[in-house]
N, C-alpha and C positions, 0 to 999 in steps of 0.2 A: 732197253735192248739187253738182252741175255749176255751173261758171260762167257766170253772165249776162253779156250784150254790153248795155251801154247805148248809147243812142241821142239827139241831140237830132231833133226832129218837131214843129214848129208851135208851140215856145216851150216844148214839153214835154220831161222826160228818160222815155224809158221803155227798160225792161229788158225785152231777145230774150230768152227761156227757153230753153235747149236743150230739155225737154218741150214745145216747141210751144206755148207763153203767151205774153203780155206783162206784165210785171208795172208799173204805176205809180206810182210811189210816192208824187206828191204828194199823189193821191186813196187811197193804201193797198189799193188795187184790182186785185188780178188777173184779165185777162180771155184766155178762151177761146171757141174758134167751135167751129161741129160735129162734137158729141160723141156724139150719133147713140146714146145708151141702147138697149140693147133692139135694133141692129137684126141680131145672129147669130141672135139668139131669130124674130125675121121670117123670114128667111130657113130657118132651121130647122121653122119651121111650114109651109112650102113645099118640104119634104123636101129642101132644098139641104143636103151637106153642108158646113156649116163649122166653124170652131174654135168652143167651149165657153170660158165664162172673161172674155170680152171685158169684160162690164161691169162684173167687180170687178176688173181688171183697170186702167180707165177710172178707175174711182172711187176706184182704192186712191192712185193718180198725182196727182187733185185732191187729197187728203190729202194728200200727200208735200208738195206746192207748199203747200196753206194752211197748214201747218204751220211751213214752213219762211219762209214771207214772212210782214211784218206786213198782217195784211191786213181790213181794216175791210167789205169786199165782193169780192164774184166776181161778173162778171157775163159772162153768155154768149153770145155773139153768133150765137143761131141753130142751130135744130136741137138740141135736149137731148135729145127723145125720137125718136127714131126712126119710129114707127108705131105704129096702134093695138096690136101684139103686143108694147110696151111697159107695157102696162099691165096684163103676166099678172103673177098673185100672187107669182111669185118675184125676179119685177126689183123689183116695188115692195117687196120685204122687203128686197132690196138699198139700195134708194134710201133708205128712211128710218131704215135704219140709218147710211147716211152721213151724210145729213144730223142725224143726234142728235149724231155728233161733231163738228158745227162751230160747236156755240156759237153766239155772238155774230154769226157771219160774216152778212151779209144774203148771201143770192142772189137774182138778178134775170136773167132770161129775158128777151132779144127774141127774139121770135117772129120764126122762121122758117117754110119752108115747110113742114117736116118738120112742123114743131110743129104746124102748121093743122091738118095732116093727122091726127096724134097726137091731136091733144086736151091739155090744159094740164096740167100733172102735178095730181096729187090738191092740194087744197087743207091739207091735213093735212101737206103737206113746206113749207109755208110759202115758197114760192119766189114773187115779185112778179112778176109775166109783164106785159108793156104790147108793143102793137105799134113797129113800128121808124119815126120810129129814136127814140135813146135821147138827148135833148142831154146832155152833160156834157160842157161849155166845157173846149176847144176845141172838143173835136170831137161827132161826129154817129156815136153806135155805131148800127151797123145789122147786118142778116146782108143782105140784097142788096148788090153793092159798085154803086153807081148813085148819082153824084157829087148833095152835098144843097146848095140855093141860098146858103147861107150857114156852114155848118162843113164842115171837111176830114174825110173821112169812116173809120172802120177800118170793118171789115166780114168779115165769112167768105164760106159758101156754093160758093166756087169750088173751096178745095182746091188750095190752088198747091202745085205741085211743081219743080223747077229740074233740068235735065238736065243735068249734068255730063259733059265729053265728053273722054278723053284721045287719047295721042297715036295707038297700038294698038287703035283702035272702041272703047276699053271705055265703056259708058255707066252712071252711077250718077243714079238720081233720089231726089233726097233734100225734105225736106218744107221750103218757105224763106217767109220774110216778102218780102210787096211794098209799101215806103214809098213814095207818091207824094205830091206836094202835094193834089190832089184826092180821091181813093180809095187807101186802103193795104188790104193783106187778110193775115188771118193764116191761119197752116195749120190743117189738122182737126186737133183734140185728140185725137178718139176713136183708140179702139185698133183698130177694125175699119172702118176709111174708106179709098178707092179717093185720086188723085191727080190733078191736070189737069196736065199742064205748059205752063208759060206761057213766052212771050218778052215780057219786059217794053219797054218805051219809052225814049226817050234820057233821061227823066227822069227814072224810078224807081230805088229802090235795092233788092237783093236782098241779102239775109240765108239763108243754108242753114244749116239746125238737121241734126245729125249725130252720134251718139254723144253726147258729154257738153259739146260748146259749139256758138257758134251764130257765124261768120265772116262778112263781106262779100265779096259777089263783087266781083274785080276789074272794075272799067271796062274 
């Protein structure tokens, strides 16, 4: 298992995943944003070719992390399912066979757009879904990153990516955390998700997840 970067964030320590989590430790909580189930299987139903694989691929990754953190919840910030062509017979055999091995783990959905659009996983995977955002003091989990009048906010949806630039043009985009006091955003979990790149503000901090750890970008 790669090593985590800890961080402190609003009186909190939480742990950079090199796979693209935060792991929390006070609350025992790992949390991920759009992880987009089912959306090769969309895209395949619209005769796009793309890669086969993605969502046990996605779900084998959450195992790896629950397994390996203590983790009392997973909660996911937005976008689980992809679209209604999530909800053909073979992703949901996928799905609740993962979910059989997580025990104890609660999981909890804030609904994203995706998810509007999906529809709420089967009630049968036992997954808590409530609209955004989610309080747990400090903060305010949402999937829109849209600053909340009162808690510092994490959030997904955007898909930050950070464009590393060398000295030769070479350009690398890799998938990074954006700490800010007001809205922070984590990268997409999923195994088949596209990228934004951002330039952040004099005030955020960028974190790039790369191979097997996750660094600070220099000031």
């Amino acid at each position: 298992m790669s090593v985590h970067l800890a961080i402190e964030h609003c009186g909190e320590t939480l742990w950079l995943l090199p796979d693209k989590a935060i792991y929390w430790p006070a609350r025992r909580a790992l949390l991920v944003a759009d992880v987009h189930i089912g959306k090769a299987a969309s895209y395949r139903a619209l005769h796009q070719p793309v890669p086969r694989g993605t969502t046990a691929t996605t779900l084998a990754r959450l195992d790896t992390l629950l397994g390996h953190y203590d983790c009392e919840q997973l909660i996911i910030l937005g976008d689980f399912l992809h679209a209604r062509a999530a909800h053909a017979p073979a992703t949901l055999a996928s799905l609740r066979a993962w979910k059989s091995r997580q025990g104890a783990v609660k999981v909890v959905l804030v609904r994203g757009n995706h998810d509007r659009h999906a529809g709420d996983p089967p009630a049968e995977l036992d997954i808590e879904v409530c609209n955004e955002p989610l309080l747990l003091p400090p903060f305010a989990l949402q999937h829109e990153p849209v600053p909340h009048c009162s808690h510092p906010v994490l959030a997904g949806h955007v898909h930050p990516v950070y464009v590393l630039r060398g000295r030769a043009r070479q350009r690398l985009r890799l998938p990074c955390f954006l700490i800010d006091a007001q809205v922070s955003l984590l990268p997409a979990f999923g195994e088949f998700t596209g990228g934004w790149s951002i330039e952040p503000g004099l005030s955020a901090r960028i974190f790039v997840a790369g191979g097997d750890q996750v660094w600070a970008l220099a000031d």
